[in-house]
MDAnalysis code that builds the backbone (N, CA, C; Angstrom):
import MDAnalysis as mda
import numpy as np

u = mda.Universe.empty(426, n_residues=142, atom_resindex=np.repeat(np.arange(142), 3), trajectory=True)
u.add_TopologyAttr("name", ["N", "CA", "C"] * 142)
u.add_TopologyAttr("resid", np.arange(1, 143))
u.add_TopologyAttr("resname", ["UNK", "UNK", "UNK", "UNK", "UNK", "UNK", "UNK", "UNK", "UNK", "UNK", "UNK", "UNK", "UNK", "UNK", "UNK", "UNK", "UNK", "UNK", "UNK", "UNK", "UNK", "UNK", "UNK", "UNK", "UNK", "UNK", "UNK", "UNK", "UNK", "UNK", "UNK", "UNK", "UNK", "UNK", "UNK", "UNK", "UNK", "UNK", "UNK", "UNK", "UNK", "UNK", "UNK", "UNK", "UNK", "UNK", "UNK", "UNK", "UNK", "UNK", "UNK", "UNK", "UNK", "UNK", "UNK", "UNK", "UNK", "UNK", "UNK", "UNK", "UNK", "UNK", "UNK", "UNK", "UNK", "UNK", "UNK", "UNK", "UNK", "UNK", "UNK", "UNK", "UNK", "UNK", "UNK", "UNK", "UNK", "UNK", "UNK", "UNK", "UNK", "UNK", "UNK", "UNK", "UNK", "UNK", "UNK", "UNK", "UNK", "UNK", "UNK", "UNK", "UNK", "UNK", "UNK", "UNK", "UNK", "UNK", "UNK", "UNK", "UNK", "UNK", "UNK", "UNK", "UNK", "UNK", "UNK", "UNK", "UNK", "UNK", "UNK", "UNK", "UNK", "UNK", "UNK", "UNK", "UNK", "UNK", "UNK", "UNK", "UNK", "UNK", "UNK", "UNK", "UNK", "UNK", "UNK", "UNK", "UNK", "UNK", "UNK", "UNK", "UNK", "UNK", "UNK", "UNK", "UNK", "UNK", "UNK", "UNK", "UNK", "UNK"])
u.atoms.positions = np.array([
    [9.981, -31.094, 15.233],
    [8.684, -31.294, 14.611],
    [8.886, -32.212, 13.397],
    [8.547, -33.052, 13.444],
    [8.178, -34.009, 12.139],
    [7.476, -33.835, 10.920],
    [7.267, -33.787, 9.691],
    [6.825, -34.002, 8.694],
    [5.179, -33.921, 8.795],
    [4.970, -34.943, 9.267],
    [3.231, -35.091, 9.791],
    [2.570, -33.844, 10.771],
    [3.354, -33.810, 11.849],
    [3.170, -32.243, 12.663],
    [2.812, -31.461, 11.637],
    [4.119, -30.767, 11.294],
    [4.322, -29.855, 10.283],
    [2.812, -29.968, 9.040],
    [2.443, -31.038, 8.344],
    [1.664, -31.272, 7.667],
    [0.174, -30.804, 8.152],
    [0.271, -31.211, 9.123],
    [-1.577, -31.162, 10.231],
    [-1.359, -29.341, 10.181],
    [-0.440, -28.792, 10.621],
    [-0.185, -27.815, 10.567],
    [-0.869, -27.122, 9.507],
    [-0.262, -27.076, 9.028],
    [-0.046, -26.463, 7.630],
    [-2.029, -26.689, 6.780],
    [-2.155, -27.635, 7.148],
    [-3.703, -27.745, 6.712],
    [-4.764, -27.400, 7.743],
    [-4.479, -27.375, 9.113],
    [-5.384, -26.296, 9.983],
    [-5.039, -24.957, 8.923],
    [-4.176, -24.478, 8.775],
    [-4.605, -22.955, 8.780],
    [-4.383, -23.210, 7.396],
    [-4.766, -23.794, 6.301],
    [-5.311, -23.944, 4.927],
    [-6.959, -23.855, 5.087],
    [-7.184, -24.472, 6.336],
    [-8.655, -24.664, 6.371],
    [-9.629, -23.499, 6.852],
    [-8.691, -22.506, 7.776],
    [-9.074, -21.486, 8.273],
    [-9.396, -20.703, 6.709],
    [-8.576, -20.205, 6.084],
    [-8.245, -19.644, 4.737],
    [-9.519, -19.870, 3.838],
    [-9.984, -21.235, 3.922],
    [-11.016, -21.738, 3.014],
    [-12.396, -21.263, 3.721],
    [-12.464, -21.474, 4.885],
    [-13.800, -21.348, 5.933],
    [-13.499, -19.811, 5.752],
    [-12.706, -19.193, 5.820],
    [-13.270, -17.482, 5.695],
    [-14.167, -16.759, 4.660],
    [-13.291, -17.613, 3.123],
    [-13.891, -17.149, 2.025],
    [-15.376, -17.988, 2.286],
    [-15.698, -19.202, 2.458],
    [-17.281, -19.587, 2.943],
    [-18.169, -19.043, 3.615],
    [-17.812, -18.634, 4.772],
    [-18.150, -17.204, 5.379],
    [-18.981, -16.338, 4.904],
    [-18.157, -15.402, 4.685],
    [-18.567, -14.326, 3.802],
    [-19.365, -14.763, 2.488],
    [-19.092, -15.654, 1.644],
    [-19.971, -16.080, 0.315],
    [-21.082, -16.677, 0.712],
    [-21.644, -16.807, 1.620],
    [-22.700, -17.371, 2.253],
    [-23.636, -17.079, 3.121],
    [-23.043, -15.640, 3.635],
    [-24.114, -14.706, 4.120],
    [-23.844, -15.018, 5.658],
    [-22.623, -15.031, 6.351],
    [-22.360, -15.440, 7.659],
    [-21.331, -15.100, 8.295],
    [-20.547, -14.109, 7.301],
    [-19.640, -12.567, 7.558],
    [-19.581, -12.834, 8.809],
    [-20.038, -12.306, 9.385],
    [-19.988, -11.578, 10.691],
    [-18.768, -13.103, 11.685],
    [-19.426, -13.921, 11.587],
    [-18.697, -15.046, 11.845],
    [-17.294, -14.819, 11.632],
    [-16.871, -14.876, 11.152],
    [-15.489, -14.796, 10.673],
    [-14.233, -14.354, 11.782],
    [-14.657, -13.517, 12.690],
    [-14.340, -12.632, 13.923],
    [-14.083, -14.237, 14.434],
    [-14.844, -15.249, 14.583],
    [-14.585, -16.750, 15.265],
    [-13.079, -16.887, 14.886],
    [-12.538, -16.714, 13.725],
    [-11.551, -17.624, 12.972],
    [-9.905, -16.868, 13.366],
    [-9.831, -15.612, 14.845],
    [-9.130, -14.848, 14.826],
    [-8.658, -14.971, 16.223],
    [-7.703, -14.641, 16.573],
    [-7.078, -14.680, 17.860],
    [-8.285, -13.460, 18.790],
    [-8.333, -13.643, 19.438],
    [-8.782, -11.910, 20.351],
    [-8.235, -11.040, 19.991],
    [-7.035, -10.710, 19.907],
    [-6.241, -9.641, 19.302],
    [-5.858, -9.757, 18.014],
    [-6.817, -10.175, 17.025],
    [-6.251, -10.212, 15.722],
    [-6.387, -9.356, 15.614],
    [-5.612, -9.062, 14.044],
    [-5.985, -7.964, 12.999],
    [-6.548, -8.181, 11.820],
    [-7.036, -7.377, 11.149],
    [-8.061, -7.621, 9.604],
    [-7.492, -6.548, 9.051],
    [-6.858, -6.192, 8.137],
    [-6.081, -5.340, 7.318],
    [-6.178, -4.677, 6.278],
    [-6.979, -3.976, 5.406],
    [-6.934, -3.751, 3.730],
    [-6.223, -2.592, 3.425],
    [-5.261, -1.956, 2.841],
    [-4.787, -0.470, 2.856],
    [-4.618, -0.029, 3.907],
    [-5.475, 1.564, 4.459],
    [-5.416, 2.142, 4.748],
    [-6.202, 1.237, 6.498],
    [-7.327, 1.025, 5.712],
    [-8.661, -0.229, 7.002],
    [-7.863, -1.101, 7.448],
    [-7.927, -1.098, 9.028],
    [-7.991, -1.944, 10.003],
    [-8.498, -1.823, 10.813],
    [-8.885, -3.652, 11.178],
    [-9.973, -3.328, 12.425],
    [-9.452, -4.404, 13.574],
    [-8.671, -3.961, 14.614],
    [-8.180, -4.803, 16.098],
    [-8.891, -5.488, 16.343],
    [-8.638, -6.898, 17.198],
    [-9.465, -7.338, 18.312],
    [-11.057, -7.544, 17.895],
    [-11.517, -8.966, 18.249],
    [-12.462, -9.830, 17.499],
    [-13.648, -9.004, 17.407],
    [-14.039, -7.844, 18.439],
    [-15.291, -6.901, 18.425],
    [-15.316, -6.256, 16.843],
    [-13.964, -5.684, 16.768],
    [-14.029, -4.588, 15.796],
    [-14.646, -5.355, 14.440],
    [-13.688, -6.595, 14.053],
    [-13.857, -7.332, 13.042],
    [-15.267, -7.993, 13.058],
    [-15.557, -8.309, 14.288],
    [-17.109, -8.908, 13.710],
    [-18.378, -7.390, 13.339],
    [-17.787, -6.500, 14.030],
    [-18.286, -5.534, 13.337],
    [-18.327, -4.774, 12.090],
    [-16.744, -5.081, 11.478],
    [-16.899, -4.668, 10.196],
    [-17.358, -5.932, 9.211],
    [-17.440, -7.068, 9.497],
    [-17.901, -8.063, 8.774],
    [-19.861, -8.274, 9.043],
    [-20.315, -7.655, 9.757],
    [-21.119, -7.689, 10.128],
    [-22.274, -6.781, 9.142],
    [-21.329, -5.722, 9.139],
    [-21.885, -4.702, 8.561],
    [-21.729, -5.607, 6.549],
    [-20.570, -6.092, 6.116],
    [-21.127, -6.865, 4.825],
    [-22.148, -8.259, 4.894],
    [-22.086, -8.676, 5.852],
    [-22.929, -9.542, 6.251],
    [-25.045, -8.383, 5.580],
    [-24.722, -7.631, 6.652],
    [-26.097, -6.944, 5.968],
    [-26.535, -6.723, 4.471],
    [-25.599, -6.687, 3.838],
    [-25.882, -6.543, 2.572],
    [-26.676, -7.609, 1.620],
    [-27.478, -7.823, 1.659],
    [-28.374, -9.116, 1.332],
    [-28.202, -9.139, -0.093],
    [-28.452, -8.229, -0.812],
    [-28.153, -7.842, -2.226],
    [-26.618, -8.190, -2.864],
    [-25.970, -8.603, -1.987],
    [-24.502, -9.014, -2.470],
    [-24.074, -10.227, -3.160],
    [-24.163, -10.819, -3.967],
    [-23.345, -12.551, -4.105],
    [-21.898, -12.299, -4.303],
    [-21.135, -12.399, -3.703],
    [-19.665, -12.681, -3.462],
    [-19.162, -14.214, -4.118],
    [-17.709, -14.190, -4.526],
    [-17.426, -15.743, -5.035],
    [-15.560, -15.317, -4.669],
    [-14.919, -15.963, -3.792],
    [-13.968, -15.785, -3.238],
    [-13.107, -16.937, -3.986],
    [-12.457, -16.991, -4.844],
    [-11.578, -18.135, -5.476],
    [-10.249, -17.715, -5.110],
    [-10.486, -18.885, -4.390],
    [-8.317, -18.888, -3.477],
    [-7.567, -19.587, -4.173],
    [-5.996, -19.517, -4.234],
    [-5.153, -20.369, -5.035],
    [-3.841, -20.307, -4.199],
    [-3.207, -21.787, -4.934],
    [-1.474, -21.447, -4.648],
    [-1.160, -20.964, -3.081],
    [-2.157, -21.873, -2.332],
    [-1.815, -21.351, -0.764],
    [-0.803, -21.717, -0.262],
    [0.476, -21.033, 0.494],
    [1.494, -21.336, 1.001],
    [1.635, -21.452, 1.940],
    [2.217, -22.469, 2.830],
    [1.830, -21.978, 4.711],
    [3.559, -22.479, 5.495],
    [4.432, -21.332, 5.833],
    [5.289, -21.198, 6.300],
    [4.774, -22.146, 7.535],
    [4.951, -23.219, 8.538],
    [5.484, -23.468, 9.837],
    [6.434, -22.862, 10.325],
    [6.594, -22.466, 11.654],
    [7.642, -21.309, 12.038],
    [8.034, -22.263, 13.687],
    [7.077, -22.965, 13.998],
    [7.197, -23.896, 14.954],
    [5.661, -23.845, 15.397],
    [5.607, -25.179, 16.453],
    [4.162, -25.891, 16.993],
    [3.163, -24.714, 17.272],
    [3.657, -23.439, 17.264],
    [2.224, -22.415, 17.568],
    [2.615, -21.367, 16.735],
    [3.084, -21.137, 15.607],
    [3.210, -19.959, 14.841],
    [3.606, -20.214, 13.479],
    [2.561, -19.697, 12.237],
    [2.826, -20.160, 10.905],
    [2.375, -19.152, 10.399],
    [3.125, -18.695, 8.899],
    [2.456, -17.466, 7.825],
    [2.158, -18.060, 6.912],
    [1.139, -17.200, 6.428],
    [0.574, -17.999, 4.792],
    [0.519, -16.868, 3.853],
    [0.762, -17.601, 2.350],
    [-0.500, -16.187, 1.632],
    [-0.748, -17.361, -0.007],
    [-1.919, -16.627, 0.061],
    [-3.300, -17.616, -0.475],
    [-3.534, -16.178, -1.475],
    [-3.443, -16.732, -2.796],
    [-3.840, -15.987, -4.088],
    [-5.359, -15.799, -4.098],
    [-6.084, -14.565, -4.571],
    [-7.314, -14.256, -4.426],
    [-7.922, -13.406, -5.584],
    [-8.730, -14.204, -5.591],
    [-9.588, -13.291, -7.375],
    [-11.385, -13.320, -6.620],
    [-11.408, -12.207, -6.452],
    [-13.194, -11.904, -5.964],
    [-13.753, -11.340, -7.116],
    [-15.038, -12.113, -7.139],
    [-16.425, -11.532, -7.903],
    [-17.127, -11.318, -7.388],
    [-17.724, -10.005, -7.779],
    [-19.299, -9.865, -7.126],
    [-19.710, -8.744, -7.664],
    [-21.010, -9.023, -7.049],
    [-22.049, -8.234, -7.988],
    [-23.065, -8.082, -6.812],
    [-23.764, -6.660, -7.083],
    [-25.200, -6.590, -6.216],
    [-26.374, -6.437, -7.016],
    [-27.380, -7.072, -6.570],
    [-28.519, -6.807, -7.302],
    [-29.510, -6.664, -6.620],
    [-30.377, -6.238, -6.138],
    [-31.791, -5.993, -5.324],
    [-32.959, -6.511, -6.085],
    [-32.662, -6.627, -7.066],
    [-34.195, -7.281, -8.087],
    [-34.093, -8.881, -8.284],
    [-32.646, -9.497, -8.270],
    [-32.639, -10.712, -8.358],
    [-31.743, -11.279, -7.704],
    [-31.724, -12.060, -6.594],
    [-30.677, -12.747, -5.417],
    [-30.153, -14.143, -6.093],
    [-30.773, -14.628, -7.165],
    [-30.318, -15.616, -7.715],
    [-28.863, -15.818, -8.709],
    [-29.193, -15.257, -9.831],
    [-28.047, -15.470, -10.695],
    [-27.566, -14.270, -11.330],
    [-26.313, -13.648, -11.081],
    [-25.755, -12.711, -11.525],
    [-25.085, -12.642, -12.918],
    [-24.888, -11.557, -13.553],
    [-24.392, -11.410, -14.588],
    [-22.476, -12.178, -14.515],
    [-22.150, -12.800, -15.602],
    [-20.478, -12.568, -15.215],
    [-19.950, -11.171, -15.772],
    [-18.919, -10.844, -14.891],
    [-18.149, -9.780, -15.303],
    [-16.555, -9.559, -14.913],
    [-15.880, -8.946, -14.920],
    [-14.565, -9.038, -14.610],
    [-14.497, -8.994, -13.370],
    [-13.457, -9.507, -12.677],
    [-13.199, -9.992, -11.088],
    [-13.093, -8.339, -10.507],
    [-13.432, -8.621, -9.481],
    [-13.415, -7.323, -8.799],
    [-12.348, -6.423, -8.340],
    [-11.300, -7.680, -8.170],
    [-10.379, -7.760, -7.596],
    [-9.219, -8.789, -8.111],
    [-8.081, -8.874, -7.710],
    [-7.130, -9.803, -7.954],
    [-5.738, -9.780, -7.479],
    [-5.852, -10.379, -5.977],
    [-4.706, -9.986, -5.116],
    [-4.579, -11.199, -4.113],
    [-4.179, -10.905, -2.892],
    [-3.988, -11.956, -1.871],
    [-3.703, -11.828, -0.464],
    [-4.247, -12.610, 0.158],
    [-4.393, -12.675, 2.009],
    [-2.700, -13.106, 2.268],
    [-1.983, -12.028, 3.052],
    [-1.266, -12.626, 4.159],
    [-1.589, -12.626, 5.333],
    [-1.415, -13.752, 5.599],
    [-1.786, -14.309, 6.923],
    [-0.986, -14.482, 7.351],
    [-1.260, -14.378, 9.135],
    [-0.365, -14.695, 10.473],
    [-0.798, -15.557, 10.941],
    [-0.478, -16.785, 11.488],
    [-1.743, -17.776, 11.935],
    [-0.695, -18.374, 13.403],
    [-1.817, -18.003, 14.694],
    [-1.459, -18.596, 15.627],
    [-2.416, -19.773, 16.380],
    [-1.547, -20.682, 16.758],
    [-2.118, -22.061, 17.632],
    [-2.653, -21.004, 19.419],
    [-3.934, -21.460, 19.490],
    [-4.565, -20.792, 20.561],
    [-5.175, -21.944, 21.254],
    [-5.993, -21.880, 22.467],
    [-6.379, -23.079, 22.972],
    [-7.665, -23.803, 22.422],
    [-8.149, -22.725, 21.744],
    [-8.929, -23.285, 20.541],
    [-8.901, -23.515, 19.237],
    [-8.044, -23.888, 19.093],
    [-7.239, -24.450, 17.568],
    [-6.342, -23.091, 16.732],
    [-5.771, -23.877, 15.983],
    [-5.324, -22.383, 14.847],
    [-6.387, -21.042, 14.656],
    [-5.801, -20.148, 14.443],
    [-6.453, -18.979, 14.276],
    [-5.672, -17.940, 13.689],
    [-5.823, -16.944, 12.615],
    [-5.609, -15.594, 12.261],
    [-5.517, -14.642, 13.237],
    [-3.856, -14.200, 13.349],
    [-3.520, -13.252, 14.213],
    [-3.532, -12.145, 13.566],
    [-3.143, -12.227, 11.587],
    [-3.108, -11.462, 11.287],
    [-3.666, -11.952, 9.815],
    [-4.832, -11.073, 9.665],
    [-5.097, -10.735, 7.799],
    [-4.872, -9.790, 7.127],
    [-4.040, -9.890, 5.987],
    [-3.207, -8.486, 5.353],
    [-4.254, -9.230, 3.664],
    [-5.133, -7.861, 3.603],
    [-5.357, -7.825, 1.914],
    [-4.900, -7.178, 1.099],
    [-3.767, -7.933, 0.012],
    [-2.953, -6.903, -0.767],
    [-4.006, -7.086, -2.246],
    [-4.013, -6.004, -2.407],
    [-4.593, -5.610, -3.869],
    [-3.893, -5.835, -4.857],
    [-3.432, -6.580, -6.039],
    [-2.634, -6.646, -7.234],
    [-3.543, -5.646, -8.042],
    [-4.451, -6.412, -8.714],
    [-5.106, -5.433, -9.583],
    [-6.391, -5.120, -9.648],
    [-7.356, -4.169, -9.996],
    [-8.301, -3.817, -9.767],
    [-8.911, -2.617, -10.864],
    [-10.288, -3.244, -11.395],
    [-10.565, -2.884, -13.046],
    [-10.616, -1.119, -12.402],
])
């Protein structure tokens, strides 16, 4: 594999990473189940949800939350190549959000909700790169 391979690589599944957090901050959750092998996994602690049904179901269900504004700021993304169909990543993550039912517009600021990071498994499928595996590790949390 060459440099350029390796490169295209490496920015498919940078792009997956970016289109997830868009996703979800945009009210289109449920989608996200697209960005996964059939047999992926979605990971947080204890929560996991198999195979693209489960996940568009649990994204589905934050998708409903209309009252939500989410703001997903990724950093410092790393993306292992492992060869032409198999690469790991992990992408630094600081979430905000806030719900409000009285005003969908502009939220208060407040401390991040969160402050941790996605490891990812990312496999080449016949429809481009995809998340075999999403692991959310928690660093810190107010």
């Amino acid at each position: 594999m060459d440099d350029v391979q390796r490169m295209l690589i490496e920015r498919a599944c940078e792009r997956l990473q970016v289109e997830y957090c868009h996703l979800v901050d945009h009210g289109t959750a449920a989608r996200i189940a697209d960005l996964f092998t059939d047999d992926g996994v979605w990971a947080a602690g204890k929560r996991a949800f198999e195979g693209v049904d489960a996940i568009r179901d649990n994204f589905r269900k934050r998708q409903d939350i209309r009252e939500r504004r989410s703001r997903h700021v990724c950093s410092n993304a790393l993306i292992e190549v492992h060869d032409a169909d198999n690469a790991t990543g992990t992408v630094y993550l600081i979430l905000y959000r806030h719900d409000d039912p009285e005003d969908a517009r502009t939220r208060p600021a407040s401390l991040p909700e969160m402050v941790g990071a996605y490891r990812d498994t990312f496999r080449r499928t016949d429809a481009g790169w995809r998340f075999s595996r999403r692991d959310v590790v928690i660093d810190f949390a107010p």
